[in-house]
C-alpha positions as CSV (number, residue, x, y, z in Angstrom):
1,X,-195.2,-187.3,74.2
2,X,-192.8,-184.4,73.5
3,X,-189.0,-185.1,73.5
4,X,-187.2,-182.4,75.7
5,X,-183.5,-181.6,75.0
6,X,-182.1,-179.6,77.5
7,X,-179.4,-178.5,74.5
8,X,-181.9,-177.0,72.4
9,X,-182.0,-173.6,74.1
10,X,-177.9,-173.5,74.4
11,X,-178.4,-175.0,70.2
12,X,-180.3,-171.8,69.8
13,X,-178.6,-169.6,71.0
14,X,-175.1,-170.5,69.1
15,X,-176.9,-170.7,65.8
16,X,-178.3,-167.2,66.7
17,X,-174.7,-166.3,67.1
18,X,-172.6,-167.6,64.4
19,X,-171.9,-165.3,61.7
20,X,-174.2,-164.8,58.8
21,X,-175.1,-162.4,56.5
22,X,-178.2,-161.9,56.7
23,X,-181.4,-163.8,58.9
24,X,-182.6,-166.9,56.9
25,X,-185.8,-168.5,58.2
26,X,-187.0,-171.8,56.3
27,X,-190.8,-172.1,55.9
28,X,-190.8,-175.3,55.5
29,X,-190.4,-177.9,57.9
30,X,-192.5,-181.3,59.1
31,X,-191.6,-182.1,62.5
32,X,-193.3,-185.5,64.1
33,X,-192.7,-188.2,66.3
34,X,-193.9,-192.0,65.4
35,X,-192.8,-193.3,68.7
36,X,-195.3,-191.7,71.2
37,X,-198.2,-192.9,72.3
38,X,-201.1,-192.1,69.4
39,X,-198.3,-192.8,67.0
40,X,-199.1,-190.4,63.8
41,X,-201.0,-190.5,60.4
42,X,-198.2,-189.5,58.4
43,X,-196.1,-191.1,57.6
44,X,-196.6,-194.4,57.0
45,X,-194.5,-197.2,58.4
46,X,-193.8,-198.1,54.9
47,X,-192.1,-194.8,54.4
48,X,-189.2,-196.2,55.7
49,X,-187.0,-193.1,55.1
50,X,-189.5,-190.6,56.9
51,X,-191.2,-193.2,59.5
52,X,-189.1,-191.9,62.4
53,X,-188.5,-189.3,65.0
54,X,-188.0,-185.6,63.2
55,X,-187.3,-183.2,65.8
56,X,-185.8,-179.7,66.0
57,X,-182.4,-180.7,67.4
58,X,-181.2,-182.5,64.1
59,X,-182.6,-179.1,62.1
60,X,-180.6,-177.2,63.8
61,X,-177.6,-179.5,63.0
62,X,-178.3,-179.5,59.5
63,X,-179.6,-176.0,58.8
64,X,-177.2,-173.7,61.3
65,X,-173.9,-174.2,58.9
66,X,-175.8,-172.6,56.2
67,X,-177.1,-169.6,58.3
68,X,-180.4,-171.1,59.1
69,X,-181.8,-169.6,62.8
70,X,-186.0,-170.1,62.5
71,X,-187.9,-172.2,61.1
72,X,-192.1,-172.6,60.1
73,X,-193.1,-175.7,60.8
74,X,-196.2,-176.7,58.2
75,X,-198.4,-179.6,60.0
76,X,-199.3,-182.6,58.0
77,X,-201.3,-184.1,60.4
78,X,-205.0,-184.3,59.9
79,X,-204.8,-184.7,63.9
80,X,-206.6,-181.5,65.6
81,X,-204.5,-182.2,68.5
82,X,-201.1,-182.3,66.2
83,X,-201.6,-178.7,66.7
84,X,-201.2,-178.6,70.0
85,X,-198.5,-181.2,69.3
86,X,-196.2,-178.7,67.3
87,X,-196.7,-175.4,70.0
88,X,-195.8,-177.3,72.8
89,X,-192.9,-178.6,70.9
90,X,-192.1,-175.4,70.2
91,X,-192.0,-174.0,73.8
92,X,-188.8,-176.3,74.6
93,X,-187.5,-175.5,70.8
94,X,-187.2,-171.3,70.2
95,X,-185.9,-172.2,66.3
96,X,-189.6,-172.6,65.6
97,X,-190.7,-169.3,64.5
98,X,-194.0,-170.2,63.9
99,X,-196.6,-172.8,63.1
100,X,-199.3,-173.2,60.0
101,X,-201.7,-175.7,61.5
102,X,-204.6,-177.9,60.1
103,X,-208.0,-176.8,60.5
104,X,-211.3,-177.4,58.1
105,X,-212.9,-174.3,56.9
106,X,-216.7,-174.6,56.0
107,X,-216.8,-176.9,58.9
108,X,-218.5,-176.9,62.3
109,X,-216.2,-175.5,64.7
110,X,-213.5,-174.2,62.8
111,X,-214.3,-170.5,64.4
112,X,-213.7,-172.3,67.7
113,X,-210.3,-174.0,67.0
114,X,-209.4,-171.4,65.3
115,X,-209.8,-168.6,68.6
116,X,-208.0,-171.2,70.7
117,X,-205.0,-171.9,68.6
118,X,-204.4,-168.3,67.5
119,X,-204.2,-167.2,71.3
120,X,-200.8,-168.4,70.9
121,X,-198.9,-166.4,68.8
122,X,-197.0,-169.2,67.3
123,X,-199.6,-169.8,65.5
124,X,-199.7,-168.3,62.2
125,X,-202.4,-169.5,59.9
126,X,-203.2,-173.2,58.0
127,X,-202.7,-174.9,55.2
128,X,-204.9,-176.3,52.6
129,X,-205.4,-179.0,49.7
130,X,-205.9,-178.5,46.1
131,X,-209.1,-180.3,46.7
132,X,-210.2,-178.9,50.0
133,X,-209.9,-175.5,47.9
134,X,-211.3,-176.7,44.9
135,X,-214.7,-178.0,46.8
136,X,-214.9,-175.3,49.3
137,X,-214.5,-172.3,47.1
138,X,-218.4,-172.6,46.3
139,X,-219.5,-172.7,49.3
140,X,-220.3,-169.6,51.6
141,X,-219.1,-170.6,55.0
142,X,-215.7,-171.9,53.6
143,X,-215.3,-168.0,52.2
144,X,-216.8,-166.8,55.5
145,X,-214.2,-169.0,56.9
146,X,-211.0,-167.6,55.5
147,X,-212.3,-164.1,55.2
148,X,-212.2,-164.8,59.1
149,X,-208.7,-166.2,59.0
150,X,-207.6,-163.0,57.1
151,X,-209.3,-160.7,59.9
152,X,-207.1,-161.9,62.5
153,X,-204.3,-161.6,61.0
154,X,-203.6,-164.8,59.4
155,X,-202.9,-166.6,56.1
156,X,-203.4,-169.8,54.4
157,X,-200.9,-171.8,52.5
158,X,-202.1,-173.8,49.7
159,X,-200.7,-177.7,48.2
160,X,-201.7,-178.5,45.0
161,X,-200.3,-178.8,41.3
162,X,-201.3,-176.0,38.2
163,X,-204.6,-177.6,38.4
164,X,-205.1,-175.6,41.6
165,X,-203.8,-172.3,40.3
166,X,-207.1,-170.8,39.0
167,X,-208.7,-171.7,42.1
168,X,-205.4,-169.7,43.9
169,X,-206.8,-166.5,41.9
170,X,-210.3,-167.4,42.5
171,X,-209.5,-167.4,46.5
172,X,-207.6,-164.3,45.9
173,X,-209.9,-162.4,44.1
174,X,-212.8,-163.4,46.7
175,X,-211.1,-162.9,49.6
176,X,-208.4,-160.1,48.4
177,X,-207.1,-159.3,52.4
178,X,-206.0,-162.9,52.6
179,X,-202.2,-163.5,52.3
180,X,-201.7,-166.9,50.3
181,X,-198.8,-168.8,49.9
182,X,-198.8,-171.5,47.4
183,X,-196.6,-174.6,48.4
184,X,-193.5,-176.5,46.7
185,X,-192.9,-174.5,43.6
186,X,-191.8,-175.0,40.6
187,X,-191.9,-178.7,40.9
188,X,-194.6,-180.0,38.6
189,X,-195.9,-176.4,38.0
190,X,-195.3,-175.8,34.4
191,X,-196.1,-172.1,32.8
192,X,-198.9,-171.0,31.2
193,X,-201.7,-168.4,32.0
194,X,-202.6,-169.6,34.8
195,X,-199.4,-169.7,36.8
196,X,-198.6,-165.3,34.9
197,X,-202.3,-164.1,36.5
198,X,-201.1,-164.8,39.7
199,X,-198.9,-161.3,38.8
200,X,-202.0,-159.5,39.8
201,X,-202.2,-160.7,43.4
202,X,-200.0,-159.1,45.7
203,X,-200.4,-161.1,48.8
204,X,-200.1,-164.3,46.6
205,X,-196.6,-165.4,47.4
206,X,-194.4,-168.5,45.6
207,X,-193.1,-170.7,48.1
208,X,-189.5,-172.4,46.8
209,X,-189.8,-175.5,48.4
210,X,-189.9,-178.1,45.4
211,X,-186.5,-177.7,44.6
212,X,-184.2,-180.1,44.0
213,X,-180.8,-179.6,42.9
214,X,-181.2,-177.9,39.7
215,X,-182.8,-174.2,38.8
216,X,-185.4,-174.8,36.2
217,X,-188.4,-173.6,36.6
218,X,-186.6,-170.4,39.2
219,X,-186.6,-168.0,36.0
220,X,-190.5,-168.1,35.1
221,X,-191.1,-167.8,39.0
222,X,-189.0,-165.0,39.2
223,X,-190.9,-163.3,36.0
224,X,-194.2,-163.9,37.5
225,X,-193.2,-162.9,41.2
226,X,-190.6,-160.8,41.4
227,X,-188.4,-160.2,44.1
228,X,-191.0,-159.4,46.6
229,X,-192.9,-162.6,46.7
230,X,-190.4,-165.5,47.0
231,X,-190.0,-167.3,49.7
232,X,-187.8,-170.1,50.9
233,X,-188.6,-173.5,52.1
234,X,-186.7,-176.8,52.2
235,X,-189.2,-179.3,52.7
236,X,-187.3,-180.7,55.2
237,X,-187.5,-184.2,55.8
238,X,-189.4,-185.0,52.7
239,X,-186.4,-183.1,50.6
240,X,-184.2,-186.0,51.7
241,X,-185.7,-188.3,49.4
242,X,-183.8,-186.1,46.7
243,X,-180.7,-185.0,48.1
244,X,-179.1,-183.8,51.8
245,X,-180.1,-180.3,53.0
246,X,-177.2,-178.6,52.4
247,X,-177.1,-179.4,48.8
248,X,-180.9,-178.1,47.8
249,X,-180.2,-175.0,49.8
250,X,-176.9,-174.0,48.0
251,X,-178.8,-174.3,45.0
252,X,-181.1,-171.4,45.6
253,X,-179.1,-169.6,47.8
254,X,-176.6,-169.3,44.4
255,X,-179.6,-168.3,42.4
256,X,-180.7,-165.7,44.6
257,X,-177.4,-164.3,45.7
258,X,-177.4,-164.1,41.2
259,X,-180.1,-161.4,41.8
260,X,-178.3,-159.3,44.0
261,X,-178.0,-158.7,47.8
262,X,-181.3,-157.4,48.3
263,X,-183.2,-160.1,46.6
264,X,-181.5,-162.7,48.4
265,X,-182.4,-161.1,51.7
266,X,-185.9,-160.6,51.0
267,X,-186.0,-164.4,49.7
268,X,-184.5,-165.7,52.9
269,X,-186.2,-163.6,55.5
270,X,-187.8,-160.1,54.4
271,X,-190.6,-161.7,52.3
272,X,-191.3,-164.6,54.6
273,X,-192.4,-161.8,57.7
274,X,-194.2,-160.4,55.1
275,X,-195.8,-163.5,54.3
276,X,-196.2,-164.9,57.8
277,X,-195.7,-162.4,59.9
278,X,-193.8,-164.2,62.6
279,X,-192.3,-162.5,65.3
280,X,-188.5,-162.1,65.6
């Protein structure tokens, strides 16, 4: 069951209000709830630091003093319901700008989930595995699948270390109308060729969401990317394991704001519509 908080809306609104900038959105957020009913697959009980209720109330109370107003939320849940889970959560919850859900290309049925979750227009693509990448890219219907997903508007994010990144140009190259976002760089994503083709791919963006509280890696992504294909994500809960929220974000948002005014806005918001095309 959903938890409704009558303050959410009011939460909204003020955070819409206080004075920023320039709109941030972060693109990545897990939100869950291991007291209802069905429980959930992730996490674990063991996890003792994530095993409890993550809703959109304490975002907002953690993200808003740093200018944060949306959020994506990126499901983790195997669960085809889960993405039911995360739009009606949403309704009750307007900082959620948007959901990448879980569905199974080269599967039975995946055209049919996919028409009924993208009549809502929260919902703005999926996300993929390494592995689910790696074994589907030789198969037709899993191309047939995702050249689909790119028809309607959609795009795919991608999880996986620099093994996966010749399979990210592989995707790209067969299915060039498909915007891709690969998930939790730099962390343990060292250079190399692989990581410098992706240069060729425009619709291939760098999600910033294995950060910690340092800036290496931020220099070769930059290089590779640019400043039109960098987007910001947090992580959130799962960043907690290395340090509060407001301490990862500073981090980049002092990189960035190193680049110029223009590149931090399009990190922060300009490339993530381009990415996602949420609506404002």
């Amino acid at each position: 069951m959903r938890e409704r908080d009558p303050l959410s809306r009011r939460s909204f609104v003020t955070a819409m209000l206080a004075p920023a900038a320039a709109p941030i959105v972060d693109t990545h957020t897990h939100f869950y709830d291991p007291m209802r009913p069905q429980g959930v697959p992730w996490p674990r009980p063991a996890e003792r630091a994530l095993y409890r209720r993550v809703l959109p109330p304490e975002f907002v109370a953690l993200s808003r003093p740093h200018g944060v107003t949306r959020t994506i939320v990126v499901e983790a849940s195997p669960w085809l319901e889960d993405n039911q889970w995360v739009l009606d959560l949403a309704k009750d919850h307007p900082v959620i700008a948007g959901l990448v859900g879980h569905l199974n290309p080269g599967e039975g049925g995946f055209g049919e989930h996919l028409a009924r979750f993208h009549r809502n227009p929260l919902f703005l693509g999926i996300r993929l595995s390494g592995d689910a990448l790696a074994k589907g890219l030789p198969t037709p219907q899993f191309t047939e699948d995702l050249r689909r997903l790119a028809a309607e508007g959609l795009q795919v994010d991608l999880l996986g270390g620099a093994a996966m990144l010749a399979d990210v140009a592989r995707l790209a190259r067969a299915v060039p109308e498909l915007r891709i976002v690969i998930n939790h760089l730099p962390l343990d994503v060292p250079g190399g060729a692989a990581l410098v083709a992706l240069r060729e791919y425009p619709r291939v963006y760098a999600k910033v969401s294995g950060r910690t509280t340092d800036t290496d890696g931020l220099d070769e992504l930059w290089r590779v990317f640019g400043e039109d294909r960098l987007i910001y994500g947090s992580n959130w809960p799962v960043s907690e394991r290395v340090a509060p929220y407001g301490r990862i974000f500073e981090t980049v948002r002092s990189y960035f704001a190193g680049k110029g005014e223009t590149a931090l806005r399009k990190y922060f918001w300009d490339n993530a519509r381009a990415a996602y095309r949420f609506r404002v």
